[in-house]
PAZAPA-4460 file (N, C-alpha, C; in steps of 0.05 Angstrom, whole numbers, plus 32768, in hexadecimal, padded with zeros to 4 digits):
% residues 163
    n_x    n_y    n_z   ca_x   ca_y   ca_z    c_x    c_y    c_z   seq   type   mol
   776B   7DA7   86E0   777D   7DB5   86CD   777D   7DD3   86D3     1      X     A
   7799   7DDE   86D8   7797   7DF9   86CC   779A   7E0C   86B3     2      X     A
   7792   7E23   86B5   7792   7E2D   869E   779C   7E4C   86A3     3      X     A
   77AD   7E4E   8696   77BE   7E68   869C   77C5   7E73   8684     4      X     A
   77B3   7E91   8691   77AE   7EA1   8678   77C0   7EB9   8678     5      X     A
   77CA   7EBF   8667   77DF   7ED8   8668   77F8   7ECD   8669     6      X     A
   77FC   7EAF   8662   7817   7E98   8666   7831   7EAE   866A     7      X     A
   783C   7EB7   8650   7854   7EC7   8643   7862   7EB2   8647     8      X     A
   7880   7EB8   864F   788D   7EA3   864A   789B   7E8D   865D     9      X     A
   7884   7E8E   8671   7881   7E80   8689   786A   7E74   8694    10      X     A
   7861   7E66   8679   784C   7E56   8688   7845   7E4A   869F    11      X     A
   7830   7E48   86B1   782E   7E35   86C7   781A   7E1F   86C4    12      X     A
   7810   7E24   86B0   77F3   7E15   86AA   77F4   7DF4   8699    13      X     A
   77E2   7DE5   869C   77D5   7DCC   8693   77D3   7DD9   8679    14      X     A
   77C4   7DE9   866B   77C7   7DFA   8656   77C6   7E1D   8655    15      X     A
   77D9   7E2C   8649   77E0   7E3C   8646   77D6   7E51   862F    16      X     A
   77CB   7E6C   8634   77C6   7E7C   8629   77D4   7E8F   8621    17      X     A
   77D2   7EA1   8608   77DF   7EBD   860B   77D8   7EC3   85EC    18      X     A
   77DC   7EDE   85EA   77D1   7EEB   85CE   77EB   7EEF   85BD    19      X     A
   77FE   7EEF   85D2   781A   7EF3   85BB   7817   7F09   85AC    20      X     A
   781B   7F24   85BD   7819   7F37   85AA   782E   7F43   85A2    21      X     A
   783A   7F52   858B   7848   7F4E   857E   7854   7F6C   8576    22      X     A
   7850   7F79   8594   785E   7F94   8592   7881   7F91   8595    23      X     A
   788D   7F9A   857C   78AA   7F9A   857F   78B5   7FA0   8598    24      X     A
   78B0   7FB9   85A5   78B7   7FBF   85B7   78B6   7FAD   85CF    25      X     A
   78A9   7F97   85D1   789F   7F82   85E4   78AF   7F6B   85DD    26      X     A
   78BD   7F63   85E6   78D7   7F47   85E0   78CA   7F2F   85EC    27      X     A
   78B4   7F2D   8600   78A7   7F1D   8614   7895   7F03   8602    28      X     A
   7899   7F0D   85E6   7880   7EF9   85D3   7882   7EDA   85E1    29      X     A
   786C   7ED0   85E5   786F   7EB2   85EA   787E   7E97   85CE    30      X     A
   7887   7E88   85D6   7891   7E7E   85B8   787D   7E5D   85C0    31      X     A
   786D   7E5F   85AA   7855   7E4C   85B9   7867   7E2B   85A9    32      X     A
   7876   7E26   85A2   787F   7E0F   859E   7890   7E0B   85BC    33      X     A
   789D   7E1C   85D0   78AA   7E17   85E7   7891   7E14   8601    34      X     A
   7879   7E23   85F5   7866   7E21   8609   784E   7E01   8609    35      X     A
   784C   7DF6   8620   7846   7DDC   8616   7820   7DE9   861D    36      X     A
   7819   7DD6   860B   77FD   7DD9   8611   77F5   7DFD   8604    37      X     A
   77FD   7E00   85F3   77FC   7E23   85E8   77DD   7E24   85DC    38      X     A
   77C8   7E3A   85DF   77B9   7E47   85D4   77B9   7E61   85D1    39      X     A
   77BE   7E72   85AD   77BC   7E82   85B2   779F   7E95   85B5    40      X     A
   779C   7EA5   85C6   777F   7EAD   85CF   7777   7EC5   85CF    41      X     A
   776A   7ED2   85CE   7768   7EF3   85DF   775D   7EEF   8602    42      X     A
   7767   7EF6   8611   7755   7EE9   862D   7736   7EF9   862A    43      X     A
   772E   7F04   8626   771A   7F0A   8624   7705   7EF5   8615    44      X     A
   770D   7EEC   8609   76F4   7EDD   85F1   770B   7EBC   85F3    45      X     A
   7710   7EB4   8608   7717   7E95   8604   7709   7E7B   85F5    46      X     A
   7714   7E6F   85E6   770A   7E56   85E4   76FE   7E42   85E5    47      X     A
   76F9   7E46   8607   76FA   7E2C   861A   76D5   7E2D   861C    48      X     A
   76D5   7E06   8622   76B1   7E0A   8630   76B2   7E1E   8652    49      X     A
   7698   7E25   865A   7697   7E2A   8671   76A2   7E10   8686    50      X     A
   76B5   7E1E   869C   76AF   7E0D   86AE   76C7   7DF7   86AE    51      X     A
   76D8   7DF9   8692   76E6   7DDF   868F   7709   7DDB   869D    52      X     A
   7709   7DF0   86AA   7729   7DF4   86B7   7722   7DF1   86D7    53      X     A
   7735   7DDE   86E4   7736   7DE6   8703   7732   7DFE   8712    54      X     A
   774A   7E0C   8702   7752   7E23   8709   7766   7E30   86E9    55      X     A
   7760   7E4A   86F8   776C   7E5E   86E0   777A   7E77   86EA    56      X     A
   7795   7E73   86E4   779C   7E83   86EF   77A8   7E99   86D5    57      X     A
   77B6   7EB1   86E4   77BF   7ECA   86D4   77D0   7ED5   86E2    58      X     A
   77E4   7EDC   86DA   77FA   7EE7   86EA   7801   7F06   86CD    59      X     A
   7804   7F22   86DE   7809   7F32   86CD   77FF   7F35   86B9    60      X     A
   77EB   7F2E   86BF   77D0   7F36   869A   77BE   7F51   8696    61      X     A
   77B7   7F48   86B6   779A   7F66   86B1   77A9   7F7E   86A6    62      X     A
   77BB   7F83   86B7   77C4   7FA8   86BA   77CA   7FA9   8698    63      X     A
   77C6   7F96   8680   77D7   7F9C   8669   77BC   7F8F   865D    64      X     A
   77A6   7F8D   865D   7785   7F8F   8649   7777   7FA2   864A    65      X     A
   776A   7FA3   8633   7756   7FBB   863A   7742   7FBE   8643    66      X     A
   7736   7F9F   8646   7713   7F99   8651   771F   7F81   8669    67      X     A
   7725   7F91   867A   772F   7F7E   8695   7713   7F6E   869E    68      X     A
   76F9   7F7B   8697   76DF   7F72   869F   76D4   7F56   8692    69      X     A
   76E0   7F57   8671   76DA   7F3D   8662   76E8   7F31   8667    70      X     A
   7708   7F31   8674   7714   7F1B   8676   770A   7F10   868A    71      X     A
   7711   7F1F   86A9   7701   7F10   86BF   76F0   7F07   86C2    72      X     A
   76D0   7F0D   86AD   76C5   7F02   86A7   76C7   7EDA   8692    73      X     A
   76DE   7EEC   8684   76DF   7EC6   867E   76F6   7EB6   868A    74      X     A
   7708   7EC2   869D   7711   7EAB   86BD   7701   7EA0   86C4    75      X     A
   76E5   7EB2   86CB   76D1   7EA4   86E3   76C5   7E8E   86C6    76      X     A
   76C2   7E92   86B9   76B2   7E82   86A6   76BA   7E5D   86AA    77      X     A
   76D6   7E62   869E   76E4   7E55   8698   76EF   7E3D   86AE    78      X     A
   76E7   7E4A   86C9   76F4   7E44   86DC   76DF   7E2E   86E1    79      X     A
   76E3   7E1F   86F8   76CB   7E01   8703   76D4   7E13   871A    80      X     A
   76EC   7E1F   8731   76EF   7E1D   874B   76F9   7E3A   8751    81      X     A
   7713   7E42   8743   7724   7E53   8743   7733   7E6A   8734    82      X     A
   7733   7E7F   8733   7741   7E95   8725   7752   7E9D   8740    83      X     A
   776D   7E8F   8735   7783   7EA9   8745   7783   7EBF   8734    84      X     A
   7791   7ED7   873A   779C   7EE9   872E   77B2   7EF9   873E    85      X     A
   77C3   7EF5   8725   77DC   7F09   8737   77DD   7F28   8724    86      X     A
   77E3   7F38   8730   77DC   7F52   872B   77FC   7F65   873B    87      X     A
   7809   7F76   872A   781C   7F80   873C   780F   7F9B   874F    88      X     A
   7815   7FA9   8761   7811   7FBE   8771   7814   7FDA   8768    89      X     A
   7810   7FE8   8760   781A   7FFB   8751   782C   800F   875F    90      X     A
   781A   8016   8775   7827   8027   8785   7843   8026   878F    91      X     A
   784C   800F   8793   7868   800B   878F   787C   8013   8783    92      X     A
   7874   8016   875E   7880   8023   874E   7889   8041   8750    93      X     A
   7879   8055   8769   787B   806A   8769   7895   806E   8776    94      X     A
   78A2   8056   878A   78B8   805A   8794   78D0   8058   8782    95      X     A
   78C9   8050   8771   78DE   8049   8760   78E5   8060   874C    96      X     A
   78CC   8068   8741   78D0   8082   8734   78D9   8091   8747    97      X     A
   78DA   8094   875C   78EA   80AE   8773   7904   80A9   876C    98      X     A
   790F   8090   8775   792F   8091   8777   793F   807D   8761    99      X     A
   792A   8077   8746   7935   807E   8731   792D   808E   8715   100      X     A
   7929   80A3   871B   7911   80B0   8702   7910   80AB   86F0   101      X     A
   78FE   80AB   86D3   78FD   809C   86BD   7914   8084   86B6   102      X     A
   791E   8079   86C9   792B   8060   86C1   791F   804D   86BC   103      X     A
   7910   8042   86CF   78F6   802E   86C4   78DC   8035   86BD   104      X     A
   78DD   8045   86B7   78BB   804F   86A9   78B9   8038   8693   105      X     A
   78C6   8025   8683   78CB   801E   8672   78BD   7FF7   8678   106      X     A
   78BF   7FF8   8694   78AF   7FE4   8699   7894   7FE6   8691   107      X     A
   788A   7FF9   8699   786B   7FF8   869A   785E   8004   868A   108      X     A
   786E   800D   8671   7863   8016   865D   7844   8001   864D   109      X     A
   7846   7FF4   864E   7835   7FDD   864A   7821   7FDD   865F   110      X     A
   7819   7FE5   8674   7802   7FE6   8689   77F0   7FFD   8684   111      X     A
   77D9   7FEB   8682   77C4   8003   8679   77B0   8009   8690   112      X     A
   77B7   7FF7   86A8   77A5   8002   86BB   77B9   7FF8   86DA   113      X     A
   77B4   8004   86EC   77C3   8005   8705   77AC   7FEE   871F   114      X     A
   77C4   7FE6   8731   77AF   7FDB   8745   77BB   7FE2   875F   115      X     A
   77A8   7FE4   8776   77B9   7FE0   8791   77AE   7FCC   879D   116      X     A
   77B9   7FCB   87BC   77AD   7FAA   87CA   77A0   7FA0   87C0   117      X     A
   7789   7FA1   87C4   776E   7F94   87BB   775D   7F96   87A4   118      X     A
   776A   7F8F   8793   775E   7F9F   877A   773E   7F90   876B   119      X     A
   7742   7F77   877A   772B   7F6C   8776   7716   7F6E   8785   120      X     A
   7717   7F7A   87A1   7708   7F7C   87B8   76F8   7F60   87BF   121      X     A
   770F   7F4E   87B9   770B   7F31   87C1   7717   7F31   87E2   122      X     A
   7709   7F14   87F0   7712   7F12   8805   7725   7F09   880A   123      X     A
   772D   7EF0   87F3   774B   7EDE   87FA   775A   7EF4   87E3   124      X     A
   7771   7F02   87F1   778A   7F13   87E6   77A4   7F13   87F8   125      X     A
   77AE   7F09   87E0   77CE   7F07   87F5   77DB   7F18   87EB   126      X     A
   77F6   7F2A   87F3   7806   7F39   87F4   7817   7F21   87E1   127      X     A
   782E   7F31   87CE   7842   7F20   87CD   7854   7F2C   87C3   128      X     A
   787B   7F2A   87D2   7888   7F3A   87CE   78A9   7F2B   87BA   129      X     A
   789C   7F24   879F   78AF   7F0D   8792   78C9   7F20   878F   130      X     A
   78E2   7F20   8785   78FC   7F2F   8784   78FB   7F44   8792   131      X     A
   78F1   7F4A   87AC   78F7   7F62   87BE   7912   7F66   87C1   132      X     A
   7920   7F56   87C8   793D   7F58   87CE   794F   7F61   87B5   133      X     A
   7947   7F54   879C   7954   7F60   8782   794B   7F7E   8778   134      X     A
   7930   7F7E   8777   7925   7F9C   877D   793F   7FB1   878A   135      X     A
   793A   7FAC   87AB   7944   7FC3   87B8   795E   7FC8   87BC   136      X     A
   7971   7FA8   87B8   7989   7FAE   87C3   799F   7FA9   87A5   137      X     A
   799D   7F8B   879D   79A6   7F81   8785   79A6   7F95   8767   138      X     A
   798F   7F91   8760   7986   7FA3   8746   798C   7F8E   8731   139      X     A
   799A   7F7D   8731   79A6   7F68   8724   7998   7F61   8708   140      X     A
   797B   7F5D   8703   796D   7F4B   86F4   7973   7F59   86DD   141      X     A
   797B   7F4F   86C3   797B   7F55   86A4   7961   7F4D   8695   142      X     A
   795B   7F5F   868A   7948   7F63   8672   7950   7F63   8658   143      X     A
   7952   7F5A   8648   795E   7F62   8630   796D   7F72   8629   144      X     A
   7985   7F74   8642   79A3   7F85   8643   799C   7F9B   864E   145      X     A
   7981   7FA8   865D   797C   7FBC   8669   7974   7FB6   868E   146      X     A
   7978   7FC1   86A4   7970   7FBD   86BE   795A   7FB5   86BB   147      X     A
   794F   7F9F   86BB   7928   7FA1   86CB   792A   7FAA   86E7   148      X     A
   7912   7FB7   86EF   7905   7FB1   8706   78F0   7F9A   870E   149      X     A
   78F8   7F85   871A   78DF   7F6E   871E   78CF   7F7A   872E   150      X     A
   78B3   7F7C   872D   78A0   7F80   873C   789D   7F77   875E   151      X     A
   78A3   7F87   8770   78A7   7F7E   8783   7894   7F82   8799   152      X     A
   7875   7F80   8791   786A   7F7F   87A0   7849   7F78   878E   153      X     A
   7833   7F5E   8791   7826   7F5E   877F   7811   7F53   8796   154      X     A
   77F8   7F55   8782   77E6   7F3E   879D   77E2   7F2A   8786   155      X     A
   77D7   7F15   8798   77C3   7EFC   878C   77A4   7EFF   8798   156      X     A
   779E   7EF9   8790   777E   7EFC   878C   776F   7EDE   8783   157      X     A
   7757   7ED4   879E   7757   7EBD   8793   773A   7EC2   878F   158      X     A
   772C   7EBD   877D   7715   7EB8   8776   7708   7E9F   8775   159      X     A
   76F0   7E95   8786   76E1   7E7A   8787   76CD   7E83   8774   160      X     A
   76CE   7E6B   875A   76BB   7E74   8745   769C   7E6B   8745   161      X     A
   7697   7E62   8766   767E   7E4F   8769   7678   7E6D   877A   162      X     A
   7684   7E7C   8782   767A   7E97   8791   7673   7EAF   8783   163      X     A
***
């Protein structure tokens, strides 16, 4: 089973996490009757016995907690095999602020901490470059009637929880 923590409103998980927080400014709330398998949680202090998920994954969570240390701490917990983590690149963002200035600051208002490549100084890390093409050339994607920028450059990070 997996367990995917930081769901929002794209779960991938066997069961699904998220705190659903409930800043107006944030439209992203999970609606846990559409989410199957819903817990609501803090990632830090989960639920779960040790040990009881395959794997656990997180996509876009850390950069927006404040004790990135207790959560990762309870992935590995939680985990029997596996913690992915996807994480965006930060440094990337600086191009964007070049050649569009305060236009998207508005993304990342919500990130309380930054990463580059390797942020885990794990051995298995992959590069990954999801809407590059909408990013640089398109611009296309809608947000709630405003441009997003999709993140176009993030790693994964795989953590073996028997290591």
């Amino acid at each position: 089973m997996i367990l995917d923590i930081g769901c929002g409103s794209r779960p991938h998980g066997d069961v699904n996490v998220d705190a659903m927080f409930a800043d107006d400014e944030w439209k992203g709330q999970v609606d846990s009757r559409l989410t199957p398998n819903f817990v609501k949680a803090d990632a830090a202090h989960l639920p779960f016995k040790d040990k009881c998920f395959q794997e656990v994954f997180s996509s876009h969570l850390l950069e927006h907690v404040k004790d990135e240390g207790a959560v990762l701490d309870e992935m590995r917990r939680v985990s029997k095999d596996v913690v992915r983590i996807v994480v965006p690149v930060e440094f990337v963002w600086f191009v964007y602020d070049f050649l569009h200035p305060k236009k998207f600051v508005w993304t990342r208002q919500h990130h309380r901490r930054s990463y580059g490549l390797n942020p885990f100084k794990a051995r298995n890390v992959r590069l990954r470059f999801p809407n590059l093409k909408k990013v640089l050339i398109d611009q296309k994607v809608s947000f709630e009637g405003r441009l997003k920028l999709p993140v176009p450059l993030e790693t994964e990070t795989v953590i073996h929880s028997h290591a």
